[in-house]
matplotlib code that plots the C-alpha trace (Angstrom):
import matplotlib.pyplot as plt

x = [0.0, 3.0, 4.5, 7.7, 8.7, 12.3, 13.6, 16.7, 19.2, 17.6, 21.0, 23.2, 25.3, 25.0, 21.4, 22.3, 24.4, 21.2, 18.7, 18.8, 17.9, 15.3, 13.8, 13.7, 11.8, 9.3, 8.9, 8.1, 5.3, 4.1, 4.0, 2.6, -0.2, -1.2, -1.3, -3.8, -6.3, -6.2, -4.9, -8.1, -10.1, -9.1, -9.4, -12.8, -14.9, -12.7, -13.3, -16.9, -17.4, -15.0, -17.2, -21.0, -22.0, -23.7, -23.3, -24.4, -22.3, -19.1, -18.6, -17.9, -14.6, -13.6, -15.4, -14.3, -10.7, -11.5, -13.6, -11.1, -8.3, -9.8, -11.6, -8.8, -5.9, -5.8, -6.1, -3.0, -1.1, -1.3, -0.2, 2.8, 3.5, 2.9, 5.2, 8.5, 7.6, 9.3, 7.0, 4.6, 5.7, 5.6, 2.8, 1.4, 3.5, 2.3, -1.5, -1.3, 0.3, -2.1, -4.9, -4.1, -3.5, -7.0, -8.4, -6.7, -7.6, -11.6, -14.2, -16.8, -18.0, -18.0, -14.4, -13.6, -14.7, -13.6, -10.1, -10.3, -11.8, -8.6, -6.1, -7.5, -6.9, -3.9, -3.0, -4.0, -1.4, 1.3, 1.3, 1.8, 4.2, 6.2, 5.9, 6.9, 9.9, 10.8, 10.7, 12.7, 15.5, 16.2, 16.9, 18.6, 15.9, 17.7, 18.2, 14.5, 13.0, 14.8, 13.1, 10.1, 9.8, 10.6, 7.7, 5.3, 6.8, 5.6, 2.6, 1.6, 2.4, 1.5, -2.2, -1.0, 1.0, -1.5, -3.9, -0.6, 0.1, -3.7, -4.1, -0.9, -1.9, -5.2, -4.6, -1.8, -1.9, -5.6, -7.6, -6.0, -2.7, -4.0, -3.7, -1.0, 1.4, 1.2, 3.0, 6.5, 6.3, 5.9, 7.9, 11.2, 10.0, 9.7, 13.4, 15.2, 12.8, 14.4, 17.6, 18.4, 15.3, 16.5, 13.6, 13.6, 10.7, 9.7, 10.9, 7.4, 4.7, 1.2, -2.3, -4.9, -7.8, -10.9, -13.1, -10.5, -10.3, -14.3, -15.4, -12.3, -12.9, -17.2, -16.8, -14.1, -16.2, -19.1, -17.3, -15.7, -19.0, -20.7, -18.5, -18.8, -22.2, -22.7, -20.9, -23.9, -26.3, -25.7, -25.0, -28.9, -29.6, -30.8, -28.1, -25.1, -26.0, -26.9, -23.5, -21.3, -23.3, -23.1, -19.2, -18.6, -20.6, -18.4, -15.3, -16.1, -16.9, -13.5, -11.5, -13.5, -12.6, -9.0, -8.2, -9.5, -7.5, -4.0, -3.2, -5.0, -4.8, -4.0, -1.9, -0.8, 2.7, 1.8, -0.9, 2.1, 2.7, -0.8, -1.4, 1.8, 0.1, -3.4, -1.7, 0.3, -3.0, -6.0, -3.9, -6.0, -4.8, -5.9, -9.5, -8.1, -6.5, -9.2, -11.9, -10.1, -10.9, -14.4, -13.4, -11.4, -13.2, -16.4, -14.4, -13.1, -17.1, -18.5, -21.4, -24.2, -25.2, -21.9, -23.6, -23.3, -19.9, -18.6, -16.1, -15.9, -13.8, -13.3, -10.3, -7.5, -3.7, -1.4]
y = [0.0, 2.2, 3.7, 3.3, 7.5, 7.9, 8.6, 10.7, 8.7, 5.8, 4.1, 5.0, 2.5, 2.5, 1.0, -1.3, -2.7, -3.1, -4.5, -7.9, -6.7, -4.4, -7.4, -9.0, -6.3, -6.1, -9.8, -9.6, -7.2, -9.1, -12.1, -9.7, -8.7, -12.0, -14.3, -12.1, -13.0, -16.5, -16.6, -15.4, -17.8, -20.5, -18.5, -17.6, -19.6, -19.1, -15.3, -16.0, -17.7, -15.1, -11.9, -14.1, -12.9, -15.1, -17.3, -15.2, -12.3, -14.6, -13.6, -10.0, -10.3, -11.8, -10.0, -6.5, -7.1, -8.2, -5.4, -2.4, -4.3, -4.6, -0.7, 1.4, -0.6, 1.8, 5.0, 3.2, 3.0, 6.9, 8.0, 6.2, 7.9, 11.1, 10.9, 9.3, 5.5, 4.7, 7.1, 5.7, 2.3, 2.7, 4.9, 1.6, -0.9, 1.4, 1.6, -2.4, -2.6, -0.7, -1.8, -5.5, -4.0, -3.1, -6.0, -8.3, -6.3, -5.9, -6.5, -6.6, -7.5, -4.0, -3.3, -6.8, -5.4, -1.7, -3.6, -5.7, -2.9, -0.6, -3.4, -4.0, 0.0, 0.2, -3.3, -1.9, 1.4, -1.1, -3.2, -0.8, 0.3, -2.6, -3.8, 0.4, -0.3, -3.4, -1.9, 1.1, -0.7, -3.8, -1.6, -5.2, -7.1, -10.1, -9.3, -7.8, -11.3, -12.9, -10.2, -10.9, -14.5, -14.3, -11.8, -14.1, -17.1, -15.3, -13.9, -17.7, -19.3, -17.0, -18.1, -21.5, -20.4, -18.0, -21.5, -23.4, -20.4, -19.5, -23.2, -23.6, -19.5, -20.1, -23.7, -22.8, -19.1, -17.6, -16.2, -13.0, -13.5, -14.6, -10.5, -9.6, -11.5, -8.7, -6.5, -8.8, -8.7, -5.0, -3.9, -6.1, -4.9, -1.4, -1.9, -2.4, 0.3, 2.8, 1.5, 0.1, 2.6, 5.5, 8.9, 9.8, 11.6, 11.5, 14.3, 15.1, 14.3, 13.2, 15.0, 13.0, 11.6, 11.8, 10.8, 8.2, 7.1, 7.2, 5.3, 2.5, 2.1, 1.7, -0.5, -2.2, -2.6, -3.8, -6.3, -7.7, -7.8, -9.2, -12.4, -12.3, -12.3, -14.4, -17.1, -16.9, -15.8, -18.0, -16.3, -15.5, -13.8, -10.1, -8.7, -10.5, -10.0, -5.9, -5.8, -7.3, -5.6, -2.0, -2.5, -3.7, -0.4, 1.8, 0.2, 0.9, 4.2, 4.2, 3.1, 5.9, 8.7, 7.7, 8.9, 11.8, 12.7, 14.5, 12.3, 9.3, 7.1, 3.9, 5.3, 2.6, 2.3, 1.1, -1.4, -4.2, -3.4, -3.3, -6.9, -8.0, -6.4, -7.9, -11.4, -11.0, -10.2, -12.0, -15.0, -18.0, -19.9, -18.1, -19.3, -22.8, -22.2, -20.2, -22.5, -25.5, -23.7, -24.4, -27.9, -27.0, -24.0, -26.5, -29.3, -26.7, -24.9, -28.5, -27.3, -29.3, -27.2, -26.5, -24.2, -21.8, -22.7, -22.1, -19.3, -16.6, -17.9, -14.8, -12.6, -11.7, -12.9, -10.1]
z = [0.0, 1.1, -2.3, -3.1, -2.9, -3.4, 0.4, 0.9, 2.3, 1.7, 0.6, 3.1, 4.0, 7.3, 6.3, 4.1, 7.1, 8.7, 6.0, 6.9, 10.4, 9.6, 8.0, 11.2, 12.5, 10.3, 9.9, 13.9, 13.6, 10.7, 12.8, 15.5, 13.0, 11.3, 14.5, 16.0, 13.4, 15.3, 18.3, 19.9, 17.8, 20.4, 23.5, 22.5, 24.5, 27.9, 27.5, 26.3, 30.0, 31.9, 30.3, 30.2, 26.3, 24.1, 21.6, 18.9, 20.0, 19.5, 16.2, 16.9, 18.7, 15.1, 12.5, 14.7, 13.8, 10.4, 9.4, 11.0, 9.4, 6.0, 5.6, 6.4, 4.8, 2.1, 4.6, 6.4, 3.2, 2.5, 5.8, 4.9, 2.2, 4.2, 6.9, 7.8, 7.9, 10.8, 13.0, 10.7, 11.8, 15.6, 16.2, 14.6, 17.0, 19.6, 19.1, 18.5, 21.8, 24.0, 22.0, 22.6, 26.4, 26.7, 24.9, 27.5, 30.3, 29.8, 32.3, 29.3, 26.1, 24.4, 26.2, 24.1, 20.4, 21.3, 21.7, 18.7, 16.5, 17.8, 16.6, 13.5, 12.8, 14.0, 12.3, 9.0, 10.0, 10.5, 8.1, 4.7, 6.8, 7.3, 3.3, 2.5, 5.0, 2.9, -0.6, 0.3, 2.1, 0.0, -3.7, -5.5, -7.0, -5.7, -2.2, -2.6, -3.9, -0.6, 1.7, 0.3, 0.6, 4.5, 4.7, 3.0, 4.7, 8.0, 6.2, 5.8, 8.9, 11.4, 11.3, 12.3, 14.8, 16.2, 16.6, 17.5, 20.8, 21.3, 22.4, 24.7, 26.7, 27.3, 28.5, 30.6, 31.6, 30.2, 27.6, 28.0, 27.4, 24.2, 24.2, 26.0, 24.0, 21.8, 24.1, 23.7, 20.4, 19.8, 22.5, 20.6, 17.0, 18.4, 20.0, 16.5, 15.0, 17.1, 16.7, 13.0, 11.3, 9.9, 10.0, 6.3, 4.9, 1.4, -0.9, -1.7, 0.6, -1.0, -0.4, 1.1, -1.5, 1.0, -1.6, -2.4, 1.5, 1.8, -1.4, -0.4, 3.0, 2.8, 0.0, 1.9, 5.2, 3.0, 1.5, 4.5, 6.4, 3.6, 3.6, 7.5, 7.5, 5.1, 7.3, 9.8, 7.2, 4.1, 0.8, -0.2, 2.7, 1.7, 4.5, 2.7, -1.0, 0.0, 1.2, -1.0, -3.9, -2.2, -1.5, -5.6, -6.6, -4.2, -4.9, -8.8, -7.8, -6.1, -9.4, -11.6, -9.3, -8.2, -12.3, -11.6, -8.5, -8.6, -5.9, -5.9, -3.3, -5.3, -8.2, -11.3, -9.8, -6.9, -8.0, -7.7, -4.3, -3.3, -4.7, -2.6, 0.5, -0.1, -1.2, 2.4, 4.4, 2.6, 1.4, 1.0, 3.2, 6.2, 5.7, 6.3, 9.0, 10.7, 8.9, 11.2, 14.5, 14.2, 16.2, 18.6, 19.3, 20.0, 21.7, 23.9, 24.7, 25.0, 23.2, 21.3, 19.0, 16.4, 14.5, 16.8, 17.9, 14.5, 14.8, 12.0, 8.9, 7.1, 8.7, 7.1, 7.4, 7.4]

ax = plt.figure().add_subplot(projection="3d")
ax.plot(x, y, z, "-o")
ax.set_aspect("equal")
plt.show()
């Protein structure tokens, strides 16, 4: 999403010393990012017992992330093409941190999905960020290639191991650590930001499309919600087919006024790093993985009824 704005002293070498740990950094906050899809999936019904909601509320503390995460991705990707990424980068690592803070401190329900809903923003902050990071430090298309398959390699397995470490904290610790695990990973990834990331601003900062940012982020939501409800629903509902028909119209809307911008928000240069971000956070294999919670996630409630122990399969994989 982040565009790849020529940086001054972007090369310096002191750096390109420090690419290959930069990539560590932001292969941590990927992680950080894409486990969080799942790792609550598991602890689901421990906080559902701890916090007394319903079974039909269950979904939310899924489908919250999912839909934050998914609307502003685009809004996340311009404001790192508006300020230094690194600030960027850990105002994101910092709002994911408290965020998860609250989320594993709440006494309620609504403290639960104002928690996930704050994540999935600042989740959709840091991760253009991170990819923008990537592109502008690794310049050799080889060395880039490499970068880039360690980024997907944790883009794909973090769902797993969010079911793998959502399993082993609430089993031996509790649901909320499910949460607070977040904190260890930002707090190292925002350790080597501060200390390997260099503050560059782009040479020429971007105006914000607000049309652009409106239009992509309803039809965004829409879409999202559409597939979530849709889960519950079943694809003929009138709720599901509304949506995902009112997010293809604004999202049509979107491409038709973004060539008539002077800065649109998705220019044509940067349509192949958008489709390395979406391929990083919607790849298809996170609705396996989250589709295969819907067993343990029962097992675990020691419910009858599995319909409604089914947990949400649509959330992305950063």
């Amino acid at each position: 999403m982040s565009s790849v704005t020529p940086v001054a002293g972007s090369q310096r070498p002191a750096e390109k010393d420090h690419r290959w740990l930069i990539l560590v950094i932001v292969a941590i906050a990927q992680l950080m990012v894409v486990l969080d899809a799942t790792v609550v999936n598991i602890a689901l019904p421990s906080a559902q017992h701890a916090l007394g909601f319903p079974n039909s509320d269950r979904q939310w503390v899924v489908t919250a992330y999912a839909l934050a995460f998914g609307s502003l991705l685009l809004l996340g990707g311009r404001l790192g093409d508006m300020f230094s990424r690194k600030r960027v980068f850990i105002a994101g690592l910092v709002g994911f941190a408290l965020s998860s803070a609250l989320g594993g401190a709440a006494t309620s329900f609504e403290m639960l999905v104002a928690a996930r809903t704050l994540q999935g923003a600042f989740g959709a902050i840091l991760a253009p960020a991170a990819l923008g990071t990537l592109v502008s430090t690794f310049r050799d298309p080889r060395e880039r290639g490499r970068a880039f398959g360690v980024f997907g390699s944790v883009a794909a397995g973090g769902g797993a191991v969010g079911l793998i470490l959502g399993g082993v904290l609430t089993q031996y610790f509790s649901w909320r650590w499910c949460l607070y695990v977040n904190l260890f990973f930002a707090a190292i990834a925002m350790a080597g930001a501060l200390a390997y990331m260099r503050t560059n601003k782009p040479d020429s900062r971007p105006g914000m499309d607000w049309a652009g940012t409106v239009l992509a982020s309803a039809g965004l939501f829409l879409i999202v919600f559409g597939f979530s409800h849709a889960e519950l629903a079943g694809w003929t509902a009138a709720l599901t087919i509304g949506s995902l028909v009112g997010g293809v119209i604004l999202l049509t809307a979107f491409a038709f006024a973004e060539s008539r911008v002077k800065h649109p928000l998705l220019p044509g240069q940067r349509r192949a790093e958008a489709q390395k971000q979406v391929k990083a956070t919607m790849n298809p294999r996170s609705f396996l993985v989250l589709s295969s919670t819907r067993s343990p996630t029962s097992r675990h409630a020691g419910e009858a009824n599995a319909g409604d122990n089914r947990s949400l399969s649509l959330t992305p994989e950063n």
